[in-house]
N, C-alpha and C positions, 0 to 999 in steps of 0.2 A: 504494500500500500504506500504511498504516497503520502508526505506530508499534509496534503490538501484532502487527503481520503481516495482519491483515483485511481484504478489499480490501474497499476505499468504493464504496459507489455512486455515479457518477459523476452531479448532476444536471442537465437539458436545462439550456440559457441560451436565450433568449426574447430575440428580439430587438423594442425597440418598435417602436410603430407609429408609422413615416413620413409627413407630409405629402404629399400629391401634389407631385408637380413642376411649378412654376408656377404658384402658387396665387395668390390675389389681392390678395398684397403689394408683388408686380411684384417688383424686384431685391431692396430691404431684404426682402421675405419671405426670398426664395431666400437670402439669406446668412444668417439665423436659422436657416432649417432647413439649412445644412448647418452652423451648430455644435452645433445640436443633436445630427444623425448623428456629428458628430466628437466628441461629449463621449460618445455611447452606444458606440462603438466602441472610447474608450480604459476605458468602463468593461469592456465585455467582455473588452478585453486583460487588464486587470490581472485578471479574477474567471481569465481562462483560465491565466496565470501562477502565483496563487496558490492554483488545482485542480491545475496540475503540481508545485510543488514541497508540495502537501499528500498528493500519490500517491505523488511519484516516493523511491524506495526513499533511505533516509538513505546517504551520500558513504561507503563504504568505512573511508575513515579514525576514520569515527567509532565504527564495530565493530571497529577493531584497539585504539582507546582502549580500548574494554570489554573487550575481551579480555585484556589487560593488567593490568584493574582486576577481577578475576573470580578470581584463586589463591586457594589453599588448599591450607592447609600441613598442616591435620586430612583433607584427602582425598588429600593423596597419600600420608602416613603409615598412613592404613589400608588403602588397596592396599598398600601395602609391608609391612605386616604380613600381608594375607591371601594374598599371593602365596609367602610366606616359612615358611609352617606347617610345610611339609612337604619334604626332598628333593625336587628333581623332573630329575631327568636324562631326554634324551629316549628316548619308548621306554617308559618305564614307565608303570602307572596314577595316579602322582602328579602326572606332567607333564599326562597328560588333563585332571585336576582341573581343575589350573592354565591349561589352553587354555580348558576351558568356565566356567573364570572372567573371563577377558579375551572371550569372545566373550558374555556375558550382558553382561557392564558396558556392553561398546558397545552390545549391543542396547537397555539400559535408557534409553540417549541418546538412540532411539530414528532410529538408523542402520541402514540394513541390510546386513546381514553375513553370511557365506558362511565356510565350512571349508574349505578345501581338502588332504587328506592325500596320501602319497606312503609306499611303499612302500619305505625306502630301510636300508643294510647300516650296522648301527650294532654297536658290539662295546662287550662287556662281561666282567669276568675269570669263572673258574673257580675257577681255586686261585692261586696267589703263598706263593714261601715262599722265605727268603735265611738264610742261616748264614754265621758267620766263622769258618772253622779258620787258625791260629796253630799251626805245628812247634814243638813242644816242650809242646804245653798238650793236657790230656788229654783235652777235650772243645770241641768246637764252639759257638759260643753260637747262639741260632737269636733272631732279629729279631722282633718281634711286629707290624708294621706294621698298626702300631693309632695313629688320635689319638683322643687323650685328652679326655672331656669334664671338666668343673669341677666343685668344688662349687656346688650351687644353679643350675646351669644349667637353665633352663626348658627348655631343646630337647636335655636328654639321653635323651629319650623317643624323638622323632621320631630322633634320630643314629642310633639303632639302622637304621635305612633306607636311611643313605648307603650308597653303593655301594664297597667295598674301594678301597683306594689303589692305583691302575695307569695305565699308559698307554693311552687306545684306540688298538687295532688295534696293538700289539703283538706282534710273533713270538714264538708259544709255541715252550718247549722250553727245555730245562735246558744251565747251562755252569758248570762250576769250573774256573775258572782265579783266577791272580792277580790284582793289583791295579794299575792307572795312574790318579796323580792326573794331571789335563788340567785343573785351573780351571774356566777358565767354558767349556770343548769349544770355541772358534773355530776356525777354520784357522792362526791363527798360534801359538795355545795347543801343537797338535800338532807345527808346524814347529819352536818351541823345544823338543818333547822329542825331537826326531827331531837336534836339532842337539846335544843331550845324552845322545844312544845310547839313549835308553828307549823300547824296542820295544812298540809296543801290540798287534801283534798276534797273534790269539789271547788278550787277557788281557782283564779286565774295564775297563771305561773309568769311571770315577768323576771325575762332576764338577758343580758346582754350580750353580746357577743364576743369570741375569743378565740382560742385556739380548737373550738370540738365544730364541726360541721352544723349547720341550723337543724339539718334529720337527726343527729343525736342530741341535742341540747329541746327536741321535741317529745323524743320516746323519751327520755329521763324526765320530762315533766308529766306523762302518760304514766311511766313506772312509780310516779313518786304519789300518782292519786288526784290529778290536774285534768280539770274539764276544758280548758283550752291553752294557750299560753301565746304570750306577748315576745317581741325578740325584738331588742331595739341596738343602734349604736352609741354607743357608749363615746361625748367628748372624750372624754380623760384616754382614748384610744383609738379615735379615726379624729378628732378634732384639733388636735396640734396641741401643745404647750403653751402653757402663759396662762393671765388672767383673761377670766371670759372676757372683758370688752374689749384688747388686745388682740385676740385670737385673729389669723386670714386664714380664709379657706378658697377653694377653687372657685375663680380663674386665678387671684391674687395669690396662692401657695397650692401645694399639693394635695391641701387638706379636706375631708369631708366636708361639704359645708351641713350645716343644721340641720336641713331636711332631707339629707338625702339617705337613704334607704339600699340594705343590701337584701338581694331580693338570692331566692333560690331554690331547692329542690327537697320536700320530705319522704321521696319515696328509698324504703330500707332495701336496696337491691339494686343490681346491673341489668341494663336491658328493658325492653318490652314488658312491661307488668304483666302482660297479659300470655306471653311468652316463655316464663322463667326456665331456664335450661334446654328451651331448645328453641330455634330459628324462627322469627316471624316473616312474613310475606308482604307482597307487592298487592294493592287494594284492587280487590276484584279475583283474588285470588286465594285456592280455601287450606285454610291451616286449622290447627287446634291453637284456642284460646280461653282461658281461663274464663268463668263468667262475673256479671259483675258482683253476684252473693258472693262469690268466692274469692274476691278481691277485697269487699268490703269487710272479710274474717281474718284477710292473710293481714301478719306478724309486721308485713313488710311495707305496710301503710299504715298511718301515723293515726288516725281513727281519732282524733282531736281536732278542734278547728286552730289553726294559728294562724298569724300575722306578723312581718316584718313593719318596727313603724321606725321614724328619725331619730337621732339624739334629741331632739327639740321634744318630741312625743313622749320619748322615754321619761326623761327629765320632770314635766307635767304632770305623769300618774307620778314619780314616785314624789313631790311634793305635795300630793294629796294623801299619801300612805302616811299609817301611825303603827303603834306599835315600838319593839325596841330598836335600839340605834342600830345598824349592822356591825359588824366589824372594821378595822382602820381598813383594811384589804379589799375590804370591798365594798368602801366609800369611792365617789367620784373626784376627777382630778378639781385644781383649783376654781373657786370660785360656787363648786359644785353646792347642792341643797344637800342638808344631811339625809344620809338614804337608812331607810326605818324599815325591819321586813316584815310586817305589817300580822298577820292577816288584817285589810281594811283600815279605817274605815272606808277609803274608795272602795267603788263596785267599778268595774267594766262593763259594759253591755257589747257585745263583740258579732257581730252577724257575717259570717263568711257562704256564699255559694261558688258554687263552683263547675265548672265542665268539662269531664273527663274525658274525651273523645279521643276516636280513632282517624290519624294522619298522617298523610304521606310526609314522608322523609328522604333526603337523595344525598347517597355519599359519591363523592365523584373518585375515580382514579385516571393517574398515567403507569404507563407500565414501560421501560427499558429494558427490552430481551436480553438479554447475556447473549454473549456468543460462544462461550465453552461450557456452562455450566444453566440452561434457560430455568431449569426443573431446581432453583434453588434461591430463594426470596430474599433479600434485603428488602422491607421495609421500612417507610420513614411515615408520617401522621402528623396530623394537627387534628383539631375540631374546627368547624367555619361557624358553628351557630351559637349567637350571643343573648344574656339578659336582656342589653340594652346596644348601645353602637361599638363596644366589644373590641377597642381600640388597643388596650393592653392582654386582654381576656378573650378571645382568643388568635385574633388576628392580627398583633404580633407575630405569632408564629405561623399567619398564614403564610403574611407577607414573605417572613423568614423561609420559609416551604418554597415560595413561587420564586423565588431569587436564585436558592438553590437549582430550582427546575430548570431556570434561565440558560445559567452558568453549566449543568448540562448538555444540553442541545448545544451549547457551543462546542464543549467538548467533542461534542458528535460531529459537529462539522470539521474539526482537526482529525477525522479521523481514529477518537476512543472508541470502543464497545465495553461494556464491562462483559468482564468473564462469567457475573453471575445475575441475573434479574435485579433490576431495581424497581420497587412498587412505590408510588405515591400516592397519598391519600387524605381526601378533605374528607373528615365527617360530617356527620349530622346528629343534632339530638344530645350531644355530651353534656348539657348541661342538665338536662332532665335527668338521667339515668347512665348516662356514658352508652347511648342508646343505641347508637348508629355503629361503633367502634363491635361493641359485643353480639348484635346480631350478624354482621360478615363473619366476624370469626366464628360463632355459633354454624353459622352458617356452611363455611367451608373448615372445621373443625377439624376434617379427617386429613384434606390437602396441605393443612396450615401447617399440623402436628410431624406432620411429615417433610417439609421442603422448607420453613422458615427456618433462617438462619438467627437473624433479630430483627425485634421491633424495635425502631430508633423514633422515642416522640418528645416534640416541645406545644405545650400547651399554652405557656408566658414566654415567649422574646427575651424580653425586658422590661421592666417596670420600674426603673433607678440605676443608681450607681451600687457597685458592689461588691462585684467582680463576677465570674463565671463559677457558678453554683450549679452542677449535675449529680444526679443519682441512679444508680442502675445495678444491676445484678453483679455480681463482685466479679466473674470471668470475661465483663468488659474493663474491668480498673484499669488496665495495662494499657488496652488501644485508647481510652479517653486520657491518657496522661500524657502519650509521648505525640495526641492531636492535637491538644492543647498547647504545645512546647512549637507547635509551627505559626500559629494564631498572637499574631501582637493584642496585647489587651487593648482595647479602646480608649480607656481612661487612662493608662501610663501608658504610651509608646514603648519605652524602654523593657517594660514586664511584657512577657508572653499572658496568655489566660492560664498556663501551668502557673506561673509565679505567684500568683493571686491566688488562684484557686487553692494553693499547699497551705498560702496560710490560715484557713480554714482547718476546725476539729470538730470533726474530718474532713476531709478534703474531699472526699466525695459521701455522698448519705445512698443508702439504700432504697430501691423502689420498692414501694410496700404497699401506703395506704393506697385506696380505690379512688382517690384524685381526680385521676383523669385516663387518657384512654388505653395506656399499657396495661391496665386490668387486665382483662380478655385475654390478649395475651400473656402476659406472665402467670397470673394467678388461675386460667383456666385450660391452658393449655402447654404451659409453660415452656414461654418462648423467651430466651435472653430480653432482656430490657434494659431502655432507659428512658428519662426526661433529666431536662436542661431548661435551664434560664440564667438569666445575669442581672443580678441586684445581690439583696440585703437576703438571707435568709435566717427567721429565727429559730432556736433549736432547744426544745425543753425534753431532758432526762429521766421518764418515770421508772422505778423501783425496780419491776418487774422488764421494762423497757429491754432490749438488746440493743434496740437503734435508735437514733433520733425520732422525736415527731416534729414533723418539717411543717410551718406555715408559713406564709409571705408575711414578711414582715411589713404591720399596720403602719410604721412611718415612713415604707417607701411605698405600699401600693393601700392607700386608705379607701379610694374610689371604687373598690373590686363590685363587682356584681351590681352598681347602681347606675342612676342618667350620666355620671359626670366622666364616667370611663369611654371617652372620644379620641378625637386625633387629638383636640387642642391641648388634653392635658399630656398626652403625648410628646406631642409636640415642646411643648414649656416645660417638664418634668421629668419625663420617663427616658425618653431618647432626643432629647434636638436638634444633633448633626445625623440621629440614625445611623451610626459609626457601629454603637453593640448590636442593634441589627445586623450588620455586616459580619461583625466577628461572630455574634453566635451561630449564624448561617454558615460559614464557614468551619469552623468545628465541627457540624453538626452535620454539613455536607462532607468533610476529610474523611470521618467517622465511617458513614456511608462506603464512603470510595474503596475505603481499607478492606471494611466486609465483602465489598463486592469483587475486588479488585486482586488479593494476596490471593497469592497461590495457593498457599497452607492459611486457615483461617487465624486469623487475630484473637485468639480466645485464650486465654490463661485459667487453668482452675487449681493453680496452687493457692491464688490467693484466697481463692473462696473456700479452702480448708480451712483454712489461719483465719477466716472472716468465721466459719462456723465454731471453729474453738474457743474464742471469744464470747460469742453470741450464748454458749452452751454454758459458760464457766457464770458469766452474769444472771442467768436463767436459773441454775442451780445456785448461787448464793441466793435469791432470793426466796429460796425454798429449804432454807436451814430446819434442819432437822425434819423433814418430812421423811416419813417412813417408806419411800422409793427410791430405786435406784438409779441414777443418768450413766450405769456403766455400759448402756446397752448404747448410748448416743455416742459415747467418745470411741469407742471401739468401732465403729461406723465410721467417724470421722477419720479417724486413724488411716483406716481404709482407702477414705475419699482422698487423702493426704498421698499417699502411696501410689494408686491409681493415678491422680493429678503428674506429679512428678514423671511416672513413667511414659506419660505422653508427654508429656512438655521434652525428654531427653530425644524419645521418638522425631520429634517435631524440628527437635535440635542438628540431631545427626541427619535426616534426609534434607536439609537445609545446607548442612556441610556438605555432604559428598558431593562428590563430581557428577551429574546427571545432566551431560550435556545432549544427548541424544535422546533423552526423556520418553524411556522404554516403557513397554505396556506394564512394567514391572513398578517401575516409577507411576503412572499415572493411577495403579489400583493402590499403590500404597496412602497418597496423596490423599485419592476419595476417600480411605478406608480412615485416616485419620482426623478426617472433614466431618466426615459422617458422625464419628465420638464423638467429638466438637460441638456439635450442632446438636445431639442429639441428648447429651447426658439433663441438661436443664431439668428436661423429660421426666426425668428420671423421680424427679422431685413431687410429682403428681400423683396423686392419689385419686380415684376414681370417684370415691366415695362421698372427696372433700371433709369440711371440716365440723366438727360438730355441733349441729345445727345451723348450718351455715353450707349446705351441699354446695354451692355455685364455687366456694373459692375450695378450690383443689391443689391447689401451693402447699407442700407441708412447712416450707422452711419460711418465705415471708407470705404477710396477706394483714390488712386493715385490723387495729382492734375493733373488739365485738363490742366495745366501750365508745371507740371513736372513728367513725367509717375513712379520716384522716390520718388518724395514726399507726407507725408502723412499728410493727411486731416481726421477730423472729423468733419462729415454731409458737405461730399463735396458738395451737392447740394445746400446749402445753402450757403456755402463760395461763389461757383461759380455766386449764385442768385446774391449775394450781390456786387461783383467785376461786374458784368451788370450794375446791376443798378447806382450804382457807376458814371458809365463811360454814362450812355444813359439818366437817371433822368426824366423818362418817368412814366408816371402810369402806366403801361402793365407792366416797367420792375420793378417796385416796387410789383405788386400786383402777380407776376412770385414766387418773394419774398417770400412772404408771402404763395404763395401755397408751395414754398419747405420748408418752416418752418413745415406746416400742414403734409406734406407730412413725415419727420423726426418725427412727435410727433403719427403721428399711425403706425409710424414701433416702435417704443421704446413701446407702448402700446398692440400693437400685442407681442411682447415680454413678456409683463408685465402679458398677458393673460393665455401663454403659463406656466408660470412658477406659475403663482394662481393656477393653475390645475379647473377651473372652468370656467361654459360657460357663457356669460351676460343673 
């Protein structure tokens, strides 16, 4: 091939013409003519060496240099503007827009790409309406649950579009009762008011937001005995520092302003509600689906009515609440009203309806065939579909996706192929349920388990400064550290995103909770993972914890999930040269390249030994003195430890030897160690899933059962262990002890996969 991509005509070589043998120069003839033939044969060598390397396709490495040297900080900015025009929640005709603008872009790459829709139960409000009555005062005040746009706001046009401030899949139906403040709603929030006499239920549950998802600070007001509950923002944590009259909020700072409202999703599960654990369909077309009695008994819906309202709303009930003071901790920042956890004397009057209907969805992809290897998947993801104009949330990383895609297709016209399938893919639906993401994998479950190599996703860009913040399954550590080490950080020139990123503990965090769209993958079929962004990441260590629990941090992205998440704060705040767009594209496309592109895959799983010896020894200290044993998990591990190594040396030596004619011996050896690679993740999967909890079949990470956010390693175990804990029974000790067993033959089944040998 050609530099240009054009293949050359290959032209004949002509061998000259030979004297006869034994001509009549007697001996000195015969040795003339054979240096003659010896100096024609080393000319033909060399013409035929330098006809192969004038064909043979340029080294890989040399198209991930260009791809590298190819960003553009004016093209991801104006995807991010044209993605951002308009509201687009899924389900509506503004999300359409938005799908057949990401499925033309790719096309114009000149990729080919496919729709795929799904007919799937998305909910949207009716009416919503909340009042404060206050004994002694003659009139109720009624709430306007409105945010507010600005003066000069370019998008106070388009606002008109947003969809009302509510929970999907909310219990409709009306409650007046009183008031309980409950904080941030955890388990232990209710347990100190239970330890303080203050009865929740029956009463309204009011409480703020934090680090647990809105669905679980929902079912713990549900579990605590709460007939509906309030969810508000809290100044002292989207509203910036200082005295209240002090305070800017957006356009003026990055800050929440007063009314504005983080809106989101109550339903306990992945996917199609209606669907759970297996594939929904295209409208017009007949599946099995749950019905709606059996929707409104499942576990997995919140069966309370609730409501997202402002800081400004929040602030108003609790200066109508009486009762004792709260605690210093969970008083508001300055300026704040003293916050009292009541029960009462305010009442709420709270009326939510709601409409759960069935609607079409459209995940768009492009697809890059491989040329040596088409039957084996690199995937990369976003979600396209937003709360509101979805500027940091999720089209950042749309923009980030189509930039890469760009920078591709050039590639392609230099003349690349990758050696193995590259898939791209915009969903739908992730904010409801991560809805669009887990019905394709559901979907093609059997093709996926088989041929995916990873799934590579960014669901946040950028949302601030901060540096490059990734997490992913521990046998990518190696490829995300020495990608990172080619990428200039945007914020120091002089640092790489490795520089940055080391100085972080840890430098890289684990993908676990149910987040965003590598669920499906990792947790149901287990396919290597990751997600990335670049900012601020906060990271709080609980007891039982093995890994961080990761949330963005509320002073660099306060706006999340409400009206003021646009280009402009984008623009002013989050990226203003679009520079970390560029770089996290960049990485995030390297990444990519490497998977597709090495020969031998980029997969290390020694670390992910040393990452489970860790995770096992913290897991067990917090189960001191518990009458089980973790001898069955280290022995396992040990295992995984031994097995890792002896591929990695594998990996080592067919890397060394001389394989310059790259025999059939060579090329089975290659698959055979691709195949391990690819396949042990696998290995980690349990059929059964986890208990009570079938959909996540991860043994080793998956969301706590406590915070559909937080990540766990061997949540079954953590969970086993918080039972038993709490019931000190033999059943729930010996539960224990089976999820320990049950964690040491998925890390063995693992261990199997990657020996390459049967027992």
């Amino acid at each position: 091939m050609s530099r240009h991509g054009k293949p050359q005509q290959r032209q004949p070589l002509i061998l000259p013409d030979a004297a006869p043998m034994g001509g009549g120069d007697g001996g000195r003839g015969d040795a003339a003519t054979r240096r003659r033939r010896f100096v024609a044969f080393l000319a033909i060598s060399v013409a035929l060496v330098a006809s192969y390397h004038h064909l043979a396709p340029a080294p890989a490495s040399r198209y991930h240099a260009l791809f590298l040297s190819l960003g553009n900080n004016d093209t991801a900015a104006a995807h991010l503007r044209a993605l951002t025009l308009r509201p687009h929640v899924a389900g509506t005709e503004a999300n359409a827009v938005a799908a057949e603008y990401v499925r033309a872009a790719l096309s114009s790459f000149s990729f080919p790409t496919r729709v795929t829709p799904y007919s799937v139960l998305l909910s949207y409000p009716i009416h919503r309406s909340l009042s404060l009555s206050v004994p002694g005062r003659a009139a109720a005040f009624n709430f306007a649950l409105v945010q507010e746009t600005y003066p000069g706001d370019p998008y106070s046009e388009a606002a008109a579009e947003v969809i009302p401030t509510y929970f999907a899949y909310s219990a409709s139906g009306s409650v007046a009762a009183e008031v309980v403040y409950a904080n941030y709603g955890n388990t232990k929030d209710y347990e100190y008011l239970a330890s303080r006499g203050v009865d929740v239920a029956g009463k309204v549950a009011l409480v703020r937001y934090g680090n647990l998802h809105c669905e679980d600070m929902v079912r713990n007001a549900r579990a605590a005995g709460a007939a509906a509950a309030i969810v508000y923002t809290d100044a002292k944590d989207f509203g910036g520092a200082g005295a209240k009259g002090k305070r800017k909020w957006f356009p003026d700072a990055r800050w929440l302003p007063p009314t504005g409202v983080q809106v989101g999703t109550l339903y306990y599960g992945n996917g199609d509600p209606t669907t759970p654990l297996w594939p929904s369909c295209a409208a017009g077309e007949d599946c099995e689906r749950l019905s709606q009695g059996e929707l409104d008994g499942s576990a997995a819906m919140p069966s309370i009515p609730a409501l997202p309202v402002s800081a400004r709303d929040g602030e108003t009930i609790l200066k109508a609440m009486g009762g004792d003071a709260a605690p210093t901790e969970w008083q508001g920042g300055e300026g704040a009203p003293m916050y009292r956890l009541g029960p009462g004397p305010a009442v709420l009057n709270l009326t939510y309806i709601g409409n759960d209907t069935l609607a079409t969805i459209e995940n768009v992809f492009a697809m890059i065939e491989g040329k040596e290897e088409p039957d084996r998947y690199v995937i990369i993801g976003n979600h396209r579909d937003a709360w509101t104009f979805g500027a940091v949330d999720p089209n950042s990383g749309t923009a980030a996706m189509l930039e890469i895609a760009e920078r591709l297709s050039k590639l392609e016209k230099k003349g690349w192929r990758p050696r193995r399938t590259i898939i791209v893919c915009s969903w739908d639906a992730e904010e409801f349920a991560l809805i669009g993401s887990t019905e394709w994998v559901e979907d093609n479950m059997d093709m996926l388990a088989s041929r995916a190599i990873a799934y590579l996703n960014v669901d946040i860009t950028v949302f601030g400064p901060g540096g490059f913040r990734p997490r992913a399954t521990p046998q990518l550590d190696q490829l995300i550290k020495e990608a990172s080490k080619m990428v200039q950080d945007p914020d120091d020139p002089s640092q790489t995103l490795y520089d940055t990123m080391i100085r972080h503990h840890p430098p890289i965090d684990r993908v676990a909770g149910a987040g965003t769209d590598f669920a499906a993958f990792l947790q149901y079929i287990g396919v290597p993972s990751l997600d990335m962004s670049y900012g601020t990441i906060s990271a709080a260590v609980t007891p039982l914890a093995s890994t961080n629990i990761i949330a963005l941090a509320v002073e660099d992205y306060p706006v999340y999930h409400s009206l003021y998440d646009d280009y402009v704060w984008m623009e002013r705040f989050g990226d203003p040269l679009f520079h970390r767009h560029v770089a996290l594209a960049s990485v995030w496309g390297l990444i990519a390249l490497r998977l597709a592109d090495d020969e031998i895959l980029p997969l290390n799983y020694v670390s992910y030994a040393s990452e489970l010896e860790k995770c096992t020894k913290l897991v067990e200290g917090g189960c001191t003195g518990c009458p089980v044993s973790f001898a069955p998990l280290h022995k396992s591990i040990d295992q995984l430890r031994k097995a890792a190594n002896k591929i990695h040396k594998e990996k080592m030596m067919l890397q060394a030897e001389n394989w310059s004619l790259k025999t059939r011996a060579y090329t089975v050896k290659v698959r055979d160690i691709n195949d391990r690679l690819m396949m042990a993740e696998r290995g980690f999967i349990n059929r059964e899933g986890l208990d009570g909890r079938p959909w996540y079949k991860h043994m080793i990470y998956a969301s706590s059962d406590q915070d559909d956010w937080g990540t766990k390693a061997f949540p079954g175990i953590v969970s086993a262990i918080d039972k038993a804990n709490k019931l000190n029974t033999t059943e729930s000790w010996q539960l224990l002890q089976h999820e320990i067993y049950r964690a040491a033959r998925a890390v063995s089944k693992a261990s199997a996969v990657l020996d390459g040998r049967l027992t």
